[in-house]
C-alpha positions as CSV (number, residue, x, y, z in Angstrom):
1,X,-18.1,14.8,15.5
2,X,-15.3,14.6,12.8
3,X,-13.6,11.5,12.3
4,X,-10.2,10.7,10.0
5,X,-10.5,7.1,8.3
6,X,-7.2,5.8,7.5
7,X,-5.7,2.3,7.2
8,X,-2.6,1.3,8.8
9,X,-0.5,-1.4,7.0
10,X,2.4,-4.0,8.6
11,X,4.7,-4.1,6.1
12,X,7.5,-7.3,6.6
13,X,10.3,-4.7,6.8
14,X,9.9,-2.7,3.4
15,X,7.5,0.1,4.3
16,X,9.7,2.9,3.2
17,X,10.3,0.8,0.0
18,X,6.3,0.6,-0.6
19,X,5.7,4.0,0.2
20,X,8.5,5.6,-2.1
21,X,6.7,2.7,-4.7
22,X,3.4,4.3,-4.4
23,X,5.1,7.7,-4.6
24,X,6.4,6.7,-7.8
25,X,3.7,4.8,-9.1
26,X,0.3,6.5,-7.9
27,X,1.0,9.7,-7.3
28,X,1.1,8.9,-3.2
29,X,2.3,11.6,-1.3
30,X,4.2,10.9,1.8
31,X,3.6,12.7,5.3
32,X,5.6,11.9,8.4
33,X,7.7,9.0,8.7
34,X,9.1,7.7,12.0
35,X,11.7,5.4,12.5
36,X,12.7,2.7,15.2
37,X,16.0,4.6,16.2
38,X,14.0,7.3,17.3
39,X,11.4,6.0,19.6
40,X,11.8,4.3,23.4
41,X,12.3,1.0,22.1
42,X,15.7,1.2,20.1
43,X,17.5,-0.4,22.5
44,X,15.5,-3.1,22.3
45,X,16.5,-3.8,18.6
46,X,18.9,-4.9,16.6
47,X,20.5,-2.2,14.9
48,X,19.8,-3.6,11.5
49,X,16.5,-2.7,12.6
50,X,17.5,0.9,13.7
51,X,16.6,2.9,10.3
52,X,13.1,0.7,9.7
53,X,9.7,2.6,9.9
54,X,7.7,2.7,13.4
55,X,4.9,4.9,11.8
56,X,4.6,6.9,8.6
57,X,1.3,8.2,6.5
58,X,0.8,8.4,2.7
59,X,-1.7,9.9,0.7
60,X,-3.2,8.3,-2.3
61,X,-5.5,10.4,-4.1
62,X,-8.5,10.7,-0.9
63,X,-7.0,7.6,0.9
64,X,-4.8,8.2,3.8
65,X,-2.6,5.1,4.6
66,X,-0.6,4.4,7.5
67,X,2.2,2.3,8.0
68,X,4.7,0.3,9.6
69,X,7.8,-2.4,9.8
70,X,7.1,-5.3,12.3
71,X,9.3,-8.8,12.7
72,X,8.8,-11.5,10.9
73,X,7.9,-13.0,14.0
74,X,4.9,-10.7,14.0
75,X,4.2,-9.9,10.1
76,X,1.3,-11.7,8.9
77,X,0.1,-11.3,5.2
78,X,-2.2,-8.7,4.9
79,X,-5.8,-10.7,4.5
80,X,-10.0,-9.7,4.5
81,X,-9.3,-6.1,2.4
82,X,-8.5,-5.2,-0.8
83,X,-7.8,-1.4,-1.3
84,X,-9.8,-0.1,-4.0
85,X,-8.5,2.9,-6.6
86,X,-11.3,4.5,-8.1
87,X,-9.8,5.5,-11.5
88,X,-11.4,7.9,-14.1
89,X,-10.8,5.6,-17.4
90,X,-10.0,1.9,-18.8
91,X,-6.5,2.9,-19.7
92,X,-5.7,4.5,-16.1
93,X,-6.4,1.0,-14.0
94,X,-4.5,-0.9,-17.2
95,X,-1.8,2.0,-16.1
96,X,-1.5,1.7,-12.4
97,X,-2.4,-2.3,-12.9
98,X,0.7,-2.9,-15.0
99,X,2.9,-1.2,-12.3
100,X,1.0,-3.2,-9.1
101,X,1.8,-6.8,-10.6
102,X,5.4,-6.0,-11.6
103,X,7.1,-8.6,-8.9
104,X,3.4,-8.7,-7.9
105,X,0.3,-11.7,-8.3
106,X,-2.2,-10.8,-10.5
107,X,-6.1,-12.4,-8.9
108,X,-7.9,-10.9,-11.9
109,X,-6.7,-9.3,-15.2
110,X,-8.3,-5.8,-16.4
111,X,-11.3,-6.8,-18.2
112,X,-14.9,-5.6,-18.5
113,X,-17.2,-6.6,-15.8
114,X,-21.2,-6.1,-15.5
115,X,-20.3,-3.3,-13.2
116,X,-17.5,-1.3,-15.0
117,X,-15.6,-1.0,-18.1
118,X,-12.6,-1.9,-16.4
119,X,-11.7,-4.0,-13.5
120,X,-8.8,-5.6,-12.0
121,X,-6.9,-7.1,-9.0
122,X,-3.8,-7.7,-8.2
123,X,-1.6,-8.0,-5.1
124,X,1.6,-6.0,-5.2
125,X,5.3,-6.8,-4.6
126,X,4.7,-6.3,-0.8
127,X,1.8,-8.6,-0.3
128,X,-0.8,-5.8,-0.5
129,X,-4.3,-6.6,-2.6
130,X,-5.7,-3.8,-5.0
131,X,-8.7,-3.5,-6.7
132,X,-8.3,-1.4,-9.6
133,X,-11.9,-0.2,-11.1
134,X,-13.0,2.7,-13.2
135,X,-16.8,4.3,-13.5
136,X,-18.7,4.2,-16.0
């Protein structure tokens, strides 16, 4: 049996934004992207909603992520997960932690825990919580 883990994300209207954001800032690379005005339910939206995401994928390093726009009458912040990035050194999670908390909330600065040389998390300008953590 083969199995794909992924994990899909509900993003309060700023998916593509995210996604070209990871892009830019950790290397993501994006796969398909589908939007609203192409599926069944486009009349059923505004058009304002029209151009937003109904599915798309992004790779980060071995993490597969899906994602999606939803109404603010159905977005919830994302709760119960962190996603982690295992990095190879101190200076790469003080990298890609400097570039998650711009607009971001920062839950715990990079610092030296009894687990790693470097550790940090922070929840990004879209509401999504990172752990950032390098081996030793």
């Amino acid at each position: 049996m083969h199995l794909n883990l992924a994990f899909h994300i509900d993003f309060d209207g700023r998916c593509e934004e995210a996604f070209q954001f990871y892009t830019e800032s950790l290397g993501g690379v994006i796969g398909s992207t589908f939007r609203y005005i192409d599926s069944p339910m486009v009349d059923k939206l505004i058009e304002e909603w029209h151009q937003k995401i109904v599915h798309a994928d992004i790779t980060i390093g071995n993490i597969q992520l899906t994602g999606a726009d939803v109404s603010k009458e159905n977005y919830k912040t994302p709760q119960g997960f962190n996603l982690l990035l295992g990095l190879k050194s101190e200076s790469e999670v003080k990298e890609k932690f400097s570039l998650l908390e711009l607009h971001g909330k920062v839950v715990f600065p990079p610092q030296k825990t009894f687990w790693s040389p470097c550790y940090s998390i922070v929840v990004d300008r879209f509401g999504i919580p990172w752990k950032l953590n390098c081996g030793t």
